[in-house]
C-alpha positions in Angstrom: 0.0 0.0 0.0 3.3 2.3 0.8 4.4 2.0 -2.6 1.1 2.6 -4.4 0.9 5.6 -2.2 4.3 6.8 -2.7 3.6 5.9 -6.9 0.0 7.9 -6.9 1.7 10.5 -5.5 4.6 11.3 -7.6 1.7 11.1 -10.4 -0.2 13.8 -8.9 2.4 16.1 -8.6 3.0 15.5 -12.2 -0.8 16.0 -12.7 -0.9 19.4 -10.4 2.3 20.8 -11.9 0.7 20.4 -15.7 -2.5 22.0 -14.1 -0.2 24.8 -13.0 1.6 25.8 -16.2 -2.3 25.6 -17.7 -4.0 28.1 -15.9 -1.3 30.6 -16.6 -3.3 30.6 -20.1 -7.0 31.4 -20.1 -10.2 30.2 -22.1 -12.0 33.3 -21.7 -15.4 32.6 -23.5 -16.8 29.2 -24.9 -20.1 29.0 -27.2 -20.7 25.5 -28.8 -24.2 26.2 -29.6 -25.5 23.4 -27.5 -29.0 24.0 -28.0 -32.0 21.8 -29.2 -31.6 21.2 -33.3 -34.1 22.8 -34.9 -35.0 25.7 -32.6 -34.8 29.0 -33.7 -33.8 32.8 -32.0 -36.9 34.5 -32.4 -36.8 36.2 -28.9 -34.0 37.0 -26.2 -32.8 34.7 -23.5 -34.0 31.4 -25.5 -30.1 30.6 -25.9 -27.9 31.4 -22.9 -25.2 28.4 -23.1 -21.4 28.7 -22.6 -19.3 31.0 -21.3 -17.8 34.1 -20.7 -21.1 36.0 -21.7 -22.9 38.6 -19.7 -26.2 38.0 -22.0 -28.1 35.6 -24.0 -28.1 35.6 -27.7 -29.7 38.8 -28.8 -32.2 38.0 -32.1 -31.0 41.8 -33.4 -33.8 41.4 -36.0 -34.2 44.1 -38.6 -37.4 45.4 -39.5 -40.0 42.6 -40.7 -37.2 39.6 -40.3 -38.3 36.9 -37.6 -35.5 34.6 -36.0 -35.9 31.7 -37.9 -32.7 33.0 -40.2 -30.8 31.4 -37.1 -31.2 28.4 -36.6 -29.3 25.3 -34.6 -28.6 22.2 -37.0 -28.0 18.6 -35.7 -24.2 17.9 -35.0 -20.6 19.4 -34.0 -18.8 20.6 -37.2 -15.6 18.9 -37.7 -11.6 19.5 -38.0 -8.6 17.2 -38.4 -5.4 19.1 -39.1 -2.9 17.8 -41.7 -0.8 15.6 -38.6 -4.4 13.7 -38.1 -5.0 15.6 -34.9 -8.5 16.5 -33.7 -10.2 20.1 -32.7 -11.9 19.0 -29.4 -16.1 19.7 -30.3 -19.4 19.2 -28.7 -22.8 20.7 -28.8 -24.7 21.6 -32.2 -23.6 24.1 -34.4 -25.7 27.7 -36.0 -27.0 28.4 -39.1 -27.5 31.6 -40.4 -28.6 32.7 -43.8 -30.2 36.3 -45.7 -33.0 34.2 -47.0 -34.5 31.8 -45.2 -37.8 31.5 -47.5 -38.6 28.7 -49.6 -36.5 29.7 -52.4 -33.1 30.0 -50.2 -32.5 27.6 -47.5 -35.9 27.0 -46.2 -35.5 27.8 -42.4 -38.9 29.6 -42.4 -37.6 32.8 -42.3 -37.4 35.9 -44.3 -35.1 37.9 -46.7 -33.6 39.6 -44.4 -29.9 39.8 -42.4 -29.1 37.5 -40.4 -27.4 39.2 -37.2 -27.3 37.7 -33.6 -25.6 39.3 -31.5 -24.0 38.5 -27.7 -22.2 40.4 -25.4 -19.4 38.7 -23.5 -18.9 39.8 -20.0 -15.5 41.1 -20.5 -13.6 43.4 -22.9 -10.2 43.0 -24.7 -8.2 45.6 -25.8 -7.9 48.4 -23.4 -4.6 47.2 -22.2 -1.6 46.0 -24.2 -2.4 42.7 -24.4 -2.6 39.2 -26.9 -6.6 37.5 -27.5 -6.7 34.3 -29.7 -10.1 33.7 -31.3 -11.0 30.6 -33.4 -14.2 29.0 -34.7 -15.1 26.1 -37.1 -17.1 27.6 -40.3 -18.6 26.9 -43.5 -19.6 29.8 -46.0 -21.7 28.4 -48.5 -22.0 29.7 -51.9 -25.7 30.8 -52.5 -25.5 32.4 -56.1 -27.1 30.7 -59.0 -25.3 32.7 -61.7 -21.9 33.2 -60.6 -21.7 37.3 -61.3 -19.2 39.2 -63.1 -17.1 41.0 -60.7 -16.2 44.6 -63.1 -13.5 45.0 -60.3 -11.7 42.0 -60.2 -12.2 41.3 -63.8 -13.7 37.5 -63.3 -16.6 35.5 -62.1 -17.4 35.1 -58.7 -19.3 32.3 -56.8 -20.0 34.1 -53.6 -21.4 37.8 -53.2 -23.2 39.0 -49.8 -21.2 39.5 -47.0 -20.5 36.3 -44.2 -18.8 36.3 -40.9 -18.1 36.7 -37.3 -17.5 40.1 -36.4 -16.3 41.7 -33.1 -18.1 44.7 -32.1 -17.9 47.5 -29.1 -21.3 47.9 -27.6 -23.7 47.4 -30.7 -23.1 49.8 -32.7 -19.1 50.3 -33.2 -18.1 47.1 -35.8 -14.0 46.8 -35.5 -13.0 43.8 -36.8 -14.8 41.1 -39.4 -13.6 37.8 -40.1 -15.2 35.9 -43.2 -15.9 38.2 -46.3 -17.3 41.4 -46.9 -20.2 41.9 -50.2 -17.7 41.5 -52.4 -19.4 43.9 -54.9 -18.6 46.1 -52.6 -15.1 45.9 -52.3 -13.3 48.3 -54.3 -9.7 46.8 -54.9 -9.3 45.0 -58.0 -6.3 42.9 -57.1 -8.6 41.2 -54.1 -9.1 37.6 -55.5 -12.5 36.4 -55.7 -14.3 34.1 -52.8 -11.1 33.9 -50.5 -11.3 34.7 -46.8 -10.9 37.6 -45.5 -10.5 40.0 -43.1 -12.4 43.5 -42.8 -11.3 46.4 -41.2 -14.0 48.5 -39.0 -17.3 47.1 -41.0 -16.1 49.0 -44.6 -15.5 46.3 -47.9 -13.6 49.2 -48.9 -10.9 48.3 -46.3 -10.9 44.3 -46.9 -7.9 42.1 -46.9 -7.9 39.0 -48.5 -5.8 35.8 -48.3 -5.2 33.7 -51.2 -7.2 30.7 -49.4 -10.5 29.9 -50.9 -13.7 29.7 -48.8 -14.3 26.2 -50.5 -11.1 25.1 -49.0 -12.3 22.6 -46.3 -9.6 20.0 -45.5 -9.3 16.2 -46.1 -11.8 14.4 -43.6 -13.3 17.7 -41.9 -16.4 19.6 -42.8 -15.5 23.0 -42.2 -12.7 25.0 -41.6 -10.6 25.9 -38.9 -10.5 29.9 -38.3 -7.9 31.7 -36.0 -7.1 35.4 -35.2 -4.9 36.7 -33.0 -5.2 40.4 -32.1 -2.0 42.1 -30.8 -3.7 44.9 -28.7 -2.3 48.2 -27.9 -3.7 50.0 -24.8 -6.0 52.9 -25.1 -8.5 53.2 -27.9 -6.4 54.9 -30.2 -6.9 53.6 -33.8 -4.3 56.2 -35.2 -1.2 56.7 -32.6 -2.0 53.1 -30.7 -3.2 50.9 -33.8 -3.7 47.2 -33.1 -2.9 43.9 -35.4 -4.9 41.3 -36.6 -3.2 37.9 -37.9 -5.7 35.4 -39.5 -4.5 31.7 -40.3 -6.8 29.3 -42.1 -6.5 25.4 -40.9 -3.6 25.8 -38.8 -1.8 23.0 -36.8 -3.3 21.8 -34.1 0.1 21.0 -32.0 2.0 24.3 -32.8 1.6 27.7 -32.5 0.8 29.7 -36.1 3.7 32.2 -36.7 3.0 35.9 -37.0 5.3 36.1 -39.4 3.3 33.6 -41.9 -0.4 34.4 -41.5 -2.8 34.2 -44.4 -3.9 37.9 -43.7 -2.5 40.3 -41.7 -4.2 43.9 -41.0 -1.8 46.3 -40.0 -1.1 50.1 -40.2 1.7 50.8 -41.8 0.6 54.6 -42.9 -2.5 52.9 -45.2 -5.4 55.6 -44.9 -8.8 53.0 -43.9 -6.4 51.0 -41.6 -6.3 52.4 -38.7 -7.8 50.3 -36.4 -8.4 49.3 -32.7 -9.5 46.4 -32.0 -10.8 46.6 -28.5 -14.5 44.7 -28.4 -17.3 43.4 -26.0 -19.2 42.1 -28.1 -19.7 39.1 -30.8 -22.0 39.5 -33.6 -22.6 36.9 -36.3 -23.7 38.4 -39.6 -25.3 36.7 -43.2 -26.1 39.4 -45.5 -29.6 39.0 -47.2 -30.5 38.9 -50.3 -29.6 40.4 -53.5 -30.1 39.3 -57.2 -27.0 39.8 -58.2 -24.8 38.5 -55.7 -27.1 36.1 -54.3 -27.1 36.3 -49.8 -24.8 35.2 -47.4 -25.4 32.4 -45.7 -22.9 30.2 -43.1 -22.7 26.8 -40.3 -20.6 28.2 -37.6 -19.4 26.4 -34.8 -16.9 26.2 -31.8 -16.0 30.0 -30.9 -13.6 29.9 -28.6 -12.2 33.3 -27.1 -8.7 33.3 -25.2 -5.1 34.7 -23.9 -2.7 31.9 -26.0 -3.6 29.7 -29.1 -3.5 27.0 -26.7 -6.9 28.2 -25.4 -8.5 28.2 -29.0 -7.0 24.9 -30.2 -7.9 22.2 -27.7 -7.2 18.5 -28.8 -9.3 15.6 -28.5 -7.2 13.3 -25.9 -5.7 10.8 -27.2 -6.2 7.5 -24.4 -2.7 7.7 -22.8 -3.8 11.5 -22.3 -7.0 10.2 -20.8 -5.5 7.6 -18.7 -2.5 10.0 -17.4 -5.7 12.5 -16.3 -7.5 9.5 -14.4 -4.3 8.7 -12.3 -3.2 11.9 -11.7 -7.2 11.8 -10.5 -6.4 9.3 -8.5 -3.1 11.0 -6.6 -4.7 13.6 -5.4 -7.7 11.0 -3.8 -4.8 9.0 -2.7 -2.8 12.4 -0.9 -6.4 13.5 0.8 -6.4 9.8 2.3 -3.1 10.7 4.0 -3.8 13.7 4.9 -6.4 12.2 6.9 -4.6 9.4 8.5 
């Protein structure tokens, strides 16, 4: 019994001094949409899951839209990273879409935004300061016809703006992550249907990656977003101007390097980019529609909000992780049983 003690606890001071260097890091907010499939937002305080929120889901309807343009679908989306590793999921995932009538995508709603909005109960940006944010999406193409972007000088397959936006209160949009309307955007050497970020709300002040939104890899069915934000304190968008790194399908064992995103949005003397980046709020945005460029429309899953990339990218364990956790489970049972004798 002496040696099992003495072996339990050597294996829960492993287990406490791994749970040591963890919490230096922090998951700030979690949503995984674990709601009931099918239900819709039509009215405030129907979803109030997760954490790190001060609020339940807001509807944010727009004049004569009703909240069946968000709705919860069936099922965790899915990543696996090129080494075979596994984005840890659970819950249901959202659906939102600018036309919800029979002729879009049939969710008994209207044509009309989609914009749910949540407030976390804590804001990032005020001090100098790193947040990670990540989410599993897919953007679906919704246009018919693909449309003749005078711009860009091609077709495109994708028009009304999709994406997760970061907002201060409700009305101050600082950063988007998806795509803007792209007939909107006015710089013809953006490609066409690649993901993007958007600078303060305005397609006018987009960059793009060279990734493409259909780009979901091998044996997932979405893709894997990540930001990073290097804040600057004060909200300064000219003299203290924050960054925004974006990578698309990163590893899932090593950090992405700021020094090989997919997009980057920084200064650098640009007039339209200065930024600040310090928000309290998430909205989630499908544009509706328009005959042109057809309506935005997205699955979007797994928003994670944290300190390190660690916090955003969480594995499924792998057994010898889950057996390591149940011993070190057991030390610490083990060290209150001496305690006590």
């Amino acid at each position: 019994m002496k040696a099992f003690i003495r072996f339990a606890s050597g294996l829960s001071v492993s287990f406490l001094l791994c749970t040591a260097i963890s919490t230096k890091a922090a998951l700030l907010a979690y949503e995984p949409f674990d709601y009931p499939a099918g239900s819709a937002l039509t009215a405030a305080g129907l979803w109030n899951g997760g954490f790190g929120f001060s609020e339940p889901w807001q509807p944010n309807l727009p004049s004569g839209a009703n909240g069946s343009n968000q709705i919860i679908r069936a099922g965790s989306l899915v990543y696996i990273d090129a080494n075979g590793y596994q984005l840890l999921t659970s819950g249901n995932r959202i659906h939102i879409t600018g036309d919800g009538t029979a002729a879009g995508d049939n969710t008994g709603g209207t044509r009309h935004n989609a914009q749910p909005r949540r407030a976390f109960s804590f804001s990032r940006g005020s001090n100098t300061e790193t947040t990670w944010i990540s989410f599993l999406a897919i953007i679906n193409p919704t246009v018919v016809t693909p449309w003749w972007d005078t711009n860009a000088n091609t077709y495109a397959y994708y028009g009304r703006a999709t994406s997760v936006q970061l907002f201060q209160g409700t009305a101050s949009e600082r950063l988007t992550i998806g795509t803007a309307s792209q007939n909107a955007e006015t710089d013809p050497t953006l490609p066409n249907d690649t993901w993007r970020l958007v600078n303060r709300g305005s397609a006018a002040y987009t960059k793009a990656s060279t990734v493409p939104l259909t780009n979901i890899p091998p044996n997932s069915t979405a893709n894997f977003v990540v930001v990073r934000i290097d804040h600057i304190a004060g909200d300064d968008r000219v003299n203290a101007p924050d960054t925004a790194y974006m990578w698309l399908n990163p590893s899932l064992t090593s950090e992405p390097l700021t020094n090989a995103p997919d997009v980057v949005v920084s200064f650098a003397g640009t007039p339209g980019y200065e930024r600040d980046y310090w928000f309290d709020t998430l909205r989630l945005f499908a544009g509706s529609y328009n005959s042109v460029v057809g309506y935005g429309a997205a699955d979007i899953d797994e928003i994670r909000v944290g300190t390190t990339y660690w916090d955003v990218a969480p594995l499924v364990p792998e057994p010898a992780a889950a057996i390591l956790s149940v011993l070190g489970g057991l030390g610490l049972l083990v060290l209150r049983m001496r305690r006590k004798q």
